[in-house]
C-alpha positions in Angstrom: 98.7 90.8 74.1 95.1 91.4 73.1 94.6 94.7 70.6 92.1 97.1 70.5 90.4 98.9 67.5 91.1 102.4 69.1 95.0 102.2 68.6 95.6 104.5 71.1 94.6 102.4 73.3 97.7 100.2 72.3 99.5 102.7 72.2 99.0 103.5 75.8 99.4 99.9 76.9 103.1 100.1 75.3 103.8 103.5 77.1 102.8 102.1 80.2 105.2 98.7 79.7 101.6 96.3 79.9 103.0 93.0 78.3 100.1 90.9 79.1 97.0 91.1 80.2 96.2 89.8 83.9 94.0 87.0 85.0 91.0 89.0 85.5 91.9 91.3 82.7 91.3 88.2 80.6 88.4 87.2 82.0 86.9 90.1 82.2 87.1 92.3 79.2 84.9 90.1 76.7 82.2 90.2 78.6 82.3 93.9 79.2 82.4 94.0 75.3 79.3 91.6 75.1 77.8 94.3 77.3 77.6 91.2 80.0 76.6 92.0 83.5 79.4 91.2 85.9 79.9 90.2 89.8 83.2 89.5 90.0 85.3 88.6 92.8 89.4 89.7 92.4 91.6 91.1 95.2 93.5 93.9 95.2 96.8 94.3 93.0 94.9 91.7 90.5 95.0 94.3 87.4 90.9 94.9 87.8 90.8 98.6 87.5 92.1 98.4 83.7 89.8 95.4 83.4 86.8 97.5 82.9 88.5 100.7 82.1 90.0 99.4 78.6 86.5 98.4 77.5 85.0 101.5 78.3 87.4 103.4 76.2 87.0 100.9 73.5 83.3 101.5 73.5 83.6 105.7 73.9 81.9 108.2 71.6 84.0 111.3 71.5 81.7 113.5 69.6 79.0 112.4 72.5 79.4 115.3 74.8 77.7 113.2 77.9 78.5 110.7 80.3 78.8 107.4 79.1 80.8 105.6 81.9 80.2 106.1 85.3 82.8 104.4 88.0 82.1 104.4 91.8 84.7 103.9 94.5 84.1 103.8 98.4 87.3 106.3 99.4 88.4 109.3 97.8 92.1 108.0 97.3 90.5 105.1 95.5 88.8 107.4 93.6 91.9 109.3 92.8 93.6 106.2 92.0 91.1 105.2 89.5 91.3 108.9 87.9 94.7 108.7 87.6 94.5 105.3 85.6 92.3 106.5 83.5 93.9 109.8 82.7 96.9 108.5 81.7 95.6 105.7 79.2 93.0 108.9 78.2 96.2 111.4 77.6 97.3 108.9 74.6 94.4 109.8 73.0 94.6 112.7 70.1 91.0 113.9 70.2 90.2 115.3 74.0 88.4 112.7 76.6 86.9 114.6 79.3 87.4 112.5 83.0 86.0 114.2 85.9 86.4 113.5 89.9 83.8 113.8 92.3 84.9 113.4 95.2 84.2 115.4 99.3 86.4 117.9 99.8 86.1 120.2 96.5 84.2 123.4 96.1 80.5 122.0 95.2 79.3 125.2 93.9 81.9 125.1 91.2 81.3 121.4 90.6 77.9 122.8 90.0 78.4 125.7 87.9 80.9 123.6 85.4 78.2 121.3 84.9 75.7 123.0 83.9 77.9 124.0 80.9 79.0 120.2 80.0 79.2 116.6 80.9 82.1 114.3 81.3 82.9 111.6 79.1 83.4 109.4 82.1 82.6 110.1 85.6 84.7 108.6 88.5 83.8 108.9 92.3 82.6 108.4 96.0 79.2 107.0 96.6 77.9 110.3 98.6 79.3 113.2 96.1 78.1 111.2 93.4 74.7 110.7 94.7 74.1 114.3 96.0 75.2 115.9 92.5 72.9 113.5 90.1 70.1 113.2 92.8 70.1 116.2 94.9 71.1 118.2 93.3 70.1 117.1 89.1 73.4 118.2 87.6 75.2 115.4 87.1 73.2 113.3 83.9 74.2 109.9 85.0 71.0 107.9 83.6 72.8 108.6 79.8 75.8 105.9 81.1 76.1 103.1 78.8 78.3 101.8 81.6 78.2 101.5 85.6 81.4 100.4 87.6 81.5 99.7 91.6 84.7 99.2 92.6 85.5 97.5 96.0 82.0 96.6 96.1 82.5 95.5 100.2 83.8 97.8 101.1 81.3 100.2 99.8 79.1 98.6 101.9 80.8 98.7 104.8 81.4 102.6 105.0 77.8 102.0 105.0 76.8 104.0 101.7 74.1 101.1 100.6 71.3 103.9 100.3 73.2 106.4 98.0 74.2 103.4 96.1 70.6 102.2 95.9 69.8 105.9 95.0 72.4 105.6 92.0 71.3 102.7 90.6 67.8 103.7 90.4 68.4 106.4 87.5 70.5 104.6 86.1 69.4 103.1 82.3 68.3 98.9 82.3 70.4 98.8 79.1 73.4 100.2 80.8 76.1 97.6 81.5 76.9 97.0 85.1 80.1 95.5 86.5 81.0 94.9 90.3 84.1 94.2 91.5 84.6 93.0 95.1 86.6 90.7 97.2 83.9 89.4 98.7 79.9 88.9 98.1 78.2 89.8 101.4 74.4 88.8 101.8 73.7 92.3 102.2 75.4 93.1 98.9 73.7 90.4 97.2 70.7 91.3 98.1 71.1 94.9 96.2 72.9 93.3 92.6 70.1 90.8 92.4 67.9 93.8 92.6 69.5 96.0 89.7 71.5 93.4 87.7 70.3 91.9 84.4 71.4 88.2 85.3 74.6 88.9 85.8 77.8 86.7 85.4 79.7 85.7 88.4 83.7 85.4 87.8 86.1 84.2 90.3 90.0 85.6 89.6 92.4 85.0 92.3 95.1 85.0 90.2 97.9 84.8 92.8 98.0 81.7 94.9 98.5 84.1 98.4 100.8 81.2 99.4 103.6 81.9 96.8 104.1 85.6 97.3 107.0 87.1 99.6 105.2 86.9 102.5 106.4 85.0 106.3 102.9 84.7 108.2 103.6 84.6 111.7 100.8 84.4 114.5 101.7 85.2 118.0 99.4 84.1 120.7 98.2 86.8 123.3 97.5 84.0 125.9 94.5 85.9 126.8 96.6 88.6 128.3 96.3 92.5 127.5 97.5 92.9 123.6 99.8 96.0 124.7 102.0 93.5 126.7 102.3 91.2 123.6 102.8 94.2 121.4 105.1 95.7 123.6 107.5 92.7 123.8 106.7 92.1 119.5 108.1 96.0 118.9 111.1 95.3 120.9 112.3 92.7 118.6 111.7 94.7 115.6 113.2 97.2 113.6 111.4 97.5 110.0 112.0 99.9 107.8 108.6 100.5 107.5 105.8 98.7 109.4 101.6 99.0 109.4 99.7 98.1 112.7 96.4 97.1 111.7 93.4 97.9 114.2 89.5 97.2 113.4 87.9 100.2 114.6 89.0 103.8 114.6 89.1 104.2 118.4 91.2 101.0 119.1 93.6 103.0 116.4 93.8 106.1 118.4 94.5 104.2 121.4 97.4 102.2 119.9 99.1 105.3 118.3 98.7 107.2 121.9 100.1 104.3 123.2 103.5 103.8 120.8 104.3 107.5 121.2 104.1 107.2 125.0 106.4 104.1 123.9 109.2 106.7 122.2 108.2 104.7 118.6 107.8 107.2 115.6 104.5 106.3 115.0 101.5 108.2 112.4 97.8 107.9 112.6 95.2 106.8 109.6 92.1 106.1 109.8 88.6 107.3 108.1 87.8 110.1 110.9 90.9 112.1 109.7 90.1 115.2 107.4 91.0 114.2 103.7 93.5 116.9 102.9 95.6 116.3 106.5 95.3 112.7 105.1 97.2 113.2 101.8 99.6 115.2 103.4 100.4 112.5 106.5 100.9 109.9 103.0 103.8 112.4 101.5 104.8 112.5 104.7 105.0 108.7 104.9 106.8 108.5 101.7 109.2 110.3 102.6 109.8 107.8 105.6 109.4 110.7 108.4 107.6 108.0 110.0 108.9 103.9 111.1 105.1 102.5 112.2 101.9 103.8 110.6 98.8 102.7 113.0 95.6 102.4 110.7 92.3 101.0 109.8 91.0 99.3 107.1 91.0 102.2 104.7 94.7 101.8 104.3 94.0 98.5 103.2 93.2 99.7 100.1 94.1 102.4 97.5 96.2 104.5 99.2 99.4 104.1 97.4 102.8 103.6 100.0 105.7 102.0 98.4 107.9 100.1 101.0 105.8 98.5 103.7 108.2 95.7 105.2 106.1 94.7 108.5 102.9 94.3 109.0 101.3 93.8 112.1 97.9 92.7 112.8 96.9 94.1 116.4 93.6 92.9 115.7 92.7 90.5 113.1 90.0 92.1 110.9 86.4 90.1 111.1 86.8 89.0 107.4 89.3 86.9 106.6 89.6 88.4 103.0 90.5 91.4 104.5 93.4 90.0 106.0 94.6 89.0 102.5 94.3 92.8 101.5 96.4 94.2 104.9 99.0 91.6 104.2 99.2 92.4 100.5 100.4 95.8 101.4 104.2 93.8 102.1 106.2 91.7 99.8 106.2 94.4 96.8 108.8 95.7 94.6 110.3 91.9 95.0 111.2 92.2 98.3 110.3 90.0 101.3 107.6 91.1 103.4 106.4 89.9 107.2 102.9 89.5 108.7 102.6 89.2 112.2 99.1 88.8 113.7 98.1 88.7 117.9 95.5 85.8 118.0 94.0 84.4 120.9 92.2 80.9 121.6 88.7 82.3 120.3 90.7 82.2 116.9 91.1 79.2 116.0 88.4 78.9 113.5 89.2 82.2 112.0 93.1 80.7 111.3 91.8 77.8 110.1 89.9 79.8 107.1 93.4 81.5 106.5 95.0 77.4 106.2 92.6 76.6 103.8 93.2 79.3 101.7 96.5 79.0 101.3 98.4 81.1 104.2 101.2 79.4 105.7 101.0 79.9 108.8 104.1 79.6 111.5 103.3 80.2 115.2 106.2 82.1 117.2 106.7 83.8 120.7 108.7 86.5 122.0 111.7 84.9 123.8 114.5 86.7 125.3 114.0 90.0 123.0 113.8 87.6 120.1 111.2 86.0 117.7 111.5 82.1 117.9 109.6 79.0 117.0 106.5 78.4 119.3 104.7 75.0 119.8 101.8 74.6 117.1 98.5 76.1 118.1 96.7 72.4 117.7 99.8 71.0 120.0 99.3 73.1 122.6 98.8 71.5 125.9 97.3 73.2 128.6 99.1 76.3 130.7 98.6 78.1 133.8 100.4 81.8 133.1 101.1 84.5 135.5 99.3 87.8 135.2 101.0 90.7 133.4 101.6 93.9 134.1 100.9 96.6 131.1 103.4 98.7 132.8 106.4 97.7 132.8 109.1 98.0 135.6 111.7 100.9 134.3 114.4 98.9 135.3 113.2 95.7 133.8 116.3 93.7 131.8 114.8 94.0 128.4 116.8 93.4 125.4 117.0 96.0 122.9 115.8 95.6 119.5 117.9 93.3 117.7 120.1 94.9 115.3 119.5 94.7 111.6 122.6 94.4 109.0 122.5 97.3 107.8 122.3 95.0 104.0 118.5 95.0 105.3 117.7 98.5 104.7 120.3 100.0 102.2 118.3 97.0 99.9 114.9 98.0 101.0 115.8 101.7 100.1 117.2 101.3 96.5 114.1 98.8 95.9 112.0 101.7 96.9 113.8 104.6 95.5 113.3 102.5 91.9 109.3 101.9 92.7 109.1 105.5 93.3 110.8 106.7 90.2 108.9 104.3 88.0 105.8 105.6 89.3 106.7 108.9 88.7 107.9 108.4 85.3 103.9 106.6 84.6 102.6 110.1 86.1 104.6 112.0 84.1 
């Protein structure tokens, strides 16, 4: 394990049980010390937020009362996440290291009021409350940053918060050292590092081959029907102790939760157009398992933290395929087995061939019978005439009931769980 000259910083590393550093970590922390710029492209779960927040607190001047590290994330729980990291490695610490979050949603007078009377050591937030505070509004002294962080750099992008990034980066100081973390490099992305970096270095960590975690990938063909009659006939064979449903855009969301509750499926709704706070509280909610299917975007993708996903399905496959390596990460934690299942159609083929390639194992199965079974292989498949489907179905249809889990399944997925959740407590604590 690498050591640090602040010893706190080792200290905190003990008290949160790190015994080595990650891929990335490794990778990434001697450049941030050669105050290197940085592109670097890591998924989720890879150990990237402590990659650039252990540098930044080796580098820290406490007796500087500004803001020498600024950190931007594209969704308030993110945000909070990142916060909460830092917090806790700060709390080691015997002289005081101010953290502040800016994030929509707090009282921005008294953000502004607080101030004006000092700065943060390190600033962490969303693009938009970030830019209105140090542009706007000239409170927030973000051009004294010795370091710049954007976190989930694609995503940023694709809440569509280029300009107030743009804005951001133009105060910002050319000696400051700028790091980007993303799972992907978009033109459009490119475009603006190329404009603000200092030739930055590109690393690649994918430290976990995606083929050897405890994930089954299945892909069910729609056969061009309506997805609600495939979806229908999928939720009949299942019963997971807690499952995600995976749509593209908020409205096909709100039509597939309207559509499971009209099914009798306990069923919750996430997605960006939901007000922050009822947010939070539908994630406690979750937690406490009040709920068997969440239906969501791609903002739950990604830092908002729910321990015990066992199912994921993909309604919709999302348009980047590294996105579907970030839904299907949310299963197959804690050591326990997870499932994907994805609706694909003909028009996919390409898309599932990316997936092959980079490593997904991919096993093609149909609904038979109220059962998941084998299917012929998508490049096998000879040519089929198929009757029309009805969405509704008859009443008095012979469908067979959800197969019956041992009840083995969930008493294991619950104590897995119920130890996840008490380890993260105790690292809150």
């Amino acid at each position: 394990m690498k050591k640090f000259s602040k010893q706190f910083i080792n200290e905190a590393l003990e008290g949160l049980h790190f015994k080595e550093l990650t891929a990335v970590q490794e990778q990434v922390i001697p450049f941030i010390e050669k105050k290197q710029d940085l592109i670097v492209e890591a998924n989720t779960g890879s150990g990237k937020t402590h990659a650039f927040l252990l540098p930044i607190f080796e580098a820290l001047v406490v007796e500087k009362k500004e803001i020498q590290a600024l950190i931007l994330a594209p969704t308030r729980e993110l945000a909070e996440q990142i916060y909460a990291f830092a917090s806790e490695v700060a709390s080691y610490s015997k002289e005081e290291i101010i953290i502040d979050l800016f994030i929509g949603g707090s009282d921005k007078q008294d953000i502004i009021t607080k101030l004006k009377h000092r700065m943060p050591h390190i600033a962490i937030g969303t693009p938009g409350r970030i830019n209105d505070l140090a542009i706007k509004e000239n409170v927030l002294k973000i051009y004294t940053a010795s370091y710049f962080v954007i976190d989930e750099a694609d995503m940023t992008l694709d809440r569509n918060f280029v300009d107030e990034v743009s804005g951001i980066l133009s105060v910002m100081a050319n000696t400051a050292v700028k790091t980007v973390f993303s799972a992907t490099i978009p033109e459009e992305l490119q475009s603006l590092l190329k404009k603000y970096l200092n030739n930055p270095k590109v690393i690649n960590v994918h430290p976990d081959d995606i083929s050897s975690l405890n994930i089954k990938h299945y892909f069910i063909k729609t056969r061009e029907q309506n997805r609600f009659v495939t979806l229908k006939s999928l939720l009949e064979t299942l019963n997971p102790y807690l499952a995600i449903v995976f749509c593209n855009t908020k409205e096909s969301s709100e039509l597939v939760c309207d559509w499971m509750k009209n099914q009798g499926k306990s069923v919750v709704l996430i997605h960006g157009g939901i007000d922050y706070r009822k947010r939070k509280q539908l994630v406690k909610r979750i937690n406490k398992l009040e709920f068997q299917y969440i239906v969501a975007t791609d903002i739950f993708s990604r830092g908002i933290d729910v321990v015990g996903v066992s199912h994921i399905i993909n309604y919709e496959l999302p348009k980047n395929v590294e996105f579907y390596i970030h839904r299907t990460g949310r299963t197959g934690r804690v050591e326990l087995d997870g499932i994907a299942i994805s609706l694909y159609e003909f028009d996919d083929n390409t898309y599932l061939n990316k997936l092959e390639k980079k490593g997904v194992h991919c096993k093609y199965k149909e609904v038979k019978k109220g059962e998941l079974v084998d299917a012929i292989e998508r490049n096998k498949r000879s040519k089929r005439v198929w009757q029309e489907n009805q969405l509704d179905y008859d009443a008095k249809r012979n469908v067979k009931k959800p197969k019956k889990i041992k009840p083995a399944y969930k008493k294991k997925y619950k104590y897995a769980v119920d130890q996840e959740k008490k380890k993260l407590a105790r690292k809150r604590k």
